[in-house]
C-alpha positions in Angstrom: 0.0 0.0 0.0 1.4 3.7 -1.0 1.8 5.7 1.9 2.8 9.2 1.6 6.7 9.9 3.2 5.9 13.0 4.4 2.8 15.3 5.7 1.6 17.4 2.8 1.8 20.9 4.0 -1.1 23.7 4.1 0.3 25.6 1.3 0.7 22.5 -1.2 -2.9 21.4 -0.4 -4.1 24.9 -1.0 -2.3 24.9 -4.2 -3.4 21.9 -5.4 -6.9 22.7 -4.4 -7.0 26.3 -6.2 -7.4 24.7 -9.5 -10.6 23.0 -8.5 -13.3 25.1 -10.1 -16.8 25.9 -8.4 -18.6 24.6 -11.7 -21.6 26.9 -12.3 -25.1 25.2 -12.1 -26.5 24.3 -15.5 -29.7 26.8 -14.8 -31.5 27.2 -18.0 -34.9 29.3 -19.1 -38.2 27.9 -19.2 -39.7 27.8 -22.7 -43.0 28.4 -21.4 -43.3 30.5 -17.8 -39.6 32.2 -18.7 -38.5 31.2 -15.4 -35.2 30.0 -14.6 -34.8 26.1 -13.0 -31.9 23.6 -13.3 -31.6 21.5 -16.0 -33.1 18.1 -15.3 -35.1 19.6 -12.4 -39.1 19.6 -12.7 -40.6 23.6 -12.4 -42.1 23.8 -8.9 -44.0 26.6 -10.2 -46.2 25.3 -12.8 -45.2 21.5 -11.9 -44.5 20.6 -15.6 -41.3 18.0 -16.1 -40.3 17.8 -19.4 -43.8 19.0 -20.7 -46.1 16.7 -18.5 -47.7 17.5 -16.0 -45.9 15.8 -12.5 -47.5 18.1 -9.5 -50.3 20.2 -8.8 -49.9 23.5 -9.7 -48.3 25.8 -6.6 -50.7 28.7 -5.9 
């Protein structure tokens, strides 16, 4: 089993870790409300997942 020989130090980590990007979230507009929701995600608004009707409309 690899075992690191020594302690990686808090500057090394950090500059390894800086090049991990925050990835933005895929939002996206609704074609019909105009809303924006996340992709793959039903609207809670109108309750509509890809076009059918999933929930009760939110009043």
């Amino acid at each position: 089993m690899a075992v690191p020989k020594r302690k990686t130090s808090r500057s090394r980590a950090g500059k390894r870790r800086s090049h991990m990007k925050l990835s933005s979230k895929n939002i996206i507009e609704d074609k019909k409300s105009g809303e924006y929701r996340l992709s793959h995600h039903l609207d809670l608004k109108t309750g509509l997942y890809k076009g059918r009707q999933v929930l009760d409309k939110k009043d």
